[in-house]
C-alpha positions in Angstrom: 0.0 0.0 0.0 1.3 3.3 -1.0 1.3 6.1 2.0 -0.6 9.3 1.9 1.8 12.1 0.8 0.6 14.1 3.6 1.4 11.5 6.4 4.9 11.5 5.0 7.6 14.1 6.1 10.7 14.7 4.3 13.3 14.1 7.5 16.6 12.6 7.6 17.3 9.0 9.1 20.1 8.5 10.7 20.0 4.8 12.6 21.7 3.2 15.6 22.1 -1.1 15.8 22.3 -2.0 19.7 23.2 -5.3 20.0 22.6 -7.0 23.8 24.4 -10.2 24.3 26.9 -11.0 27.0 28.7 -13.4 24.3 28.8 -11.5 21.1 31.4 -9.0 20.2 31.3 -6.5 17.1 33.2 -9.3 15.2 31.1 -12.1 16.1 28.1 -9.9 16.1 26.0 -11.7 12.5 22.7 -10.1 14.1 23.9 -6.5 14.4 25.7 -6.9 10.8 22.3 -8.2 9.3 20.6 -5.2 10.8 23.3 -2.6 9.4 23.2 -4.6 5.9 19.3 -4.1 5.8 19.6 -0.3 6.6 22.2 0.0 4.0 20.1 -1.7 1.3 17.3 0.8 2.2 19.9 3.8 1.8 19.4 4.4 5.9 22.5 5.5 7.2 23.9 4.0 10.5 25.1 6.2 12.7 25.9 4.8 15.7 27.0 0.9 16.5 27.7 -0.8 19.6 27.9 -4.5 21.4 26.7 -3.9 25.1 26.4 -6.6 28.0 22.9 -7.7 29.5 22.5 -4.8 31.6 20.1 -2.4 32.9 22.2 0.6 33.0 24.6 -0.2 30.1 21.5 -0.6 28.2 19.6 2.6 29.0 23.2 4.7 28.9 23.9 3.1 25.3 20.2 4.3 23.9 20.3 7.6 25.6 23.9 8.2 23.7 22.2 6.9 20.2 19.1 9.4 20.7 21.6 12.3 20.8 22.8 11.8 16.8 19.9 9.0 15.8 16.3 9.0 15.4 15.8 5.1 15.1 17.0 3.1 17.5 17.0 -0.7 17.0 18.3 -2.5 19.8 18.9 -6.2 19.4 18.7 -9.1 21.6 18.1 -9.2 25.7 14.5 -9.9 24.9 14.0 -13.2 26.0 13.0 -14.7 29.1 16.2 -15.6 30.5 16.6 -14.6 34.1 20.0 -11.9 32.7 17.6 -10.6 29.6 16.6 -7.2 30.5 16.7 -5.0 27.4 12.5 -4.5 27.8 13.0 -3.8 31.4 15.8 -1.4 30.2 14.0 0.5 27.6 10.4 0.0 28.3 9.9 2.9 31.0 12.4 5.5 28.5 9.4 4.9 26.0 6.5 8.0 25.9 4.3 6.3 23.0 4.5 2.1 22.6 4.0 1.6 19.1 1.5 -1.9 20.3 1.2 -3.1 16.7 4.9 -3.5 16.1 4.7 -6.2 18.7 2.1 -7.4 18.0 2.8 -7.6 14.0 6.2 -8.8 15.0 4.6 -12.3 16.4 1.8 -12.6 14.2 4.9 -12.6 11.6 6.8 -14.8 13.8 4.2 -17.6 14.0 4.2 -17.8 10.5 7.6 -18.7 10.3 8.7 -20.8 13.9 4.9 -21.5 15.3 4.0 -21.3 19.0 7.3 -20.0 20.3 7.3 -16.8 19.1 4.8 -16.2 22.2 8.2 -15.6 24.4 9.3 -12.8 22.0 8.7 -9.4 23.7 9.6 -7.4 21.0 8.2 -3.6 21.4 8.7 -0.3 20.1 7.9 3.3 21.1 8.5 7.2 20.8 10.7 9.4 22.5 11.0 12.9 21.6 10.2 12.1 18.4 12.4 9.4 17.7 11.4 5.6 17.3 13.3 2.6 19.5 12.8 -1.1 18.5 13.7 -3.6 20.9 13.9 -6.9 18.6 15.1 -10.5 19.7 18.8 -11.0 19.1 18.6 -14.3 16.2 19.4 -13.1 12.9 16.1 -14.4 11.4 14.2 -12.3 13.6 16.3 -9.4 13.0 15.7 -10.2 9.2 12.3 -10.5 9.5 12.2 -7.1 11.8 13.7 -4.9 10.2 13.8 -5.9 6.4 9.2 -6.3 6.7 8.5 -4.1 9.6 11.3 -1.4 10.3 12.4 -0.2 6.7 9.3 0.1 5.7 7.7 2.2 8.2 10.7 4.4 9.7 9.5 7.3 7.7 6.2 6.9 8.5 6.3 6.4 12.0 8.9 9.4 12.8 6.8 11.4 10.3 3.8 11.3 12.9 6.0 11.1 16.1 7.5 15.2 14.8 3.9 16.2 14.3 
């Protein structure tokens, strides 16, 4: 479906790939490469990069850094149910809109491809100040599935209506 020209805003995109994983490291990091690949495809620039443990504070201290030069933020892994995954817990109360349907579209899409598991995905998403954060499980084919059906093509809609 094409979008209304008038829900559309011409605005820059500049993009930040958090990646949460106590075991991965930039050069290990397939999920966080898969992300920046997508965003490149889509001519979405990628600002800011970075491999942070399962951690409250490292978490919210990364995102807060990435909102100062991005305005989509797609964080990565931590989503599970784990008792160390706490990138929801992290980013959850930073959020001032959720964006429900990403979620929600996220595990309808999910189903489709690994059945009934995808109900322990929490993937969300949300506004702040304008900007849009995705918190997405770490696997590379839910990052795929993410960013490449959900994320690419929405960005510009979504911050579009969150600078109104």
């Amino acid at each position: 479906m094409i979008m209304k020209p008038e829900h559309l805003s011409e605005l820059e995109i500049n993009c930040a790939v958090i990646t949460v994983s106590t075991t991965r490291t930039k050069e290990t990091d397939t999920s966080g490469k898969t992300i920046q690949e997508i965003l490149a495809g889509a001519d979405l620039a990628v600002r800011h990069y970075a491999v942070i443990p399962d951690d409250i504070g490292a978490i919210r201290f990364e995102v807060l850094l990435a909102l100062k030069t991005c305005n989509c933020i797609i964080v990565n892994g931590g989503t599970g149910l784990t008792h160390d995954d706490c990138t929801i817990e992290a980013v959850a109360p930073l959020l001032e809109k959720k964006i429900d349907g990403f979620g929600e579209l996220f595990r309808l899409k999910s189903f489709e491809e690994i059945g009934t598991s995808t109900m322990l995905s929490r993937a969300i998403a949300g506004t702040v100040k304008g900007k849009a954060i995705f918190c997405i499980p770490g696997s590379t084919p839910a990052v795929t599935l993410a960013t490449k059906n959900l994320i690419v093509p929405e960005i510009q809609h979504i911050l579009s209506h969150a600078n109104k």
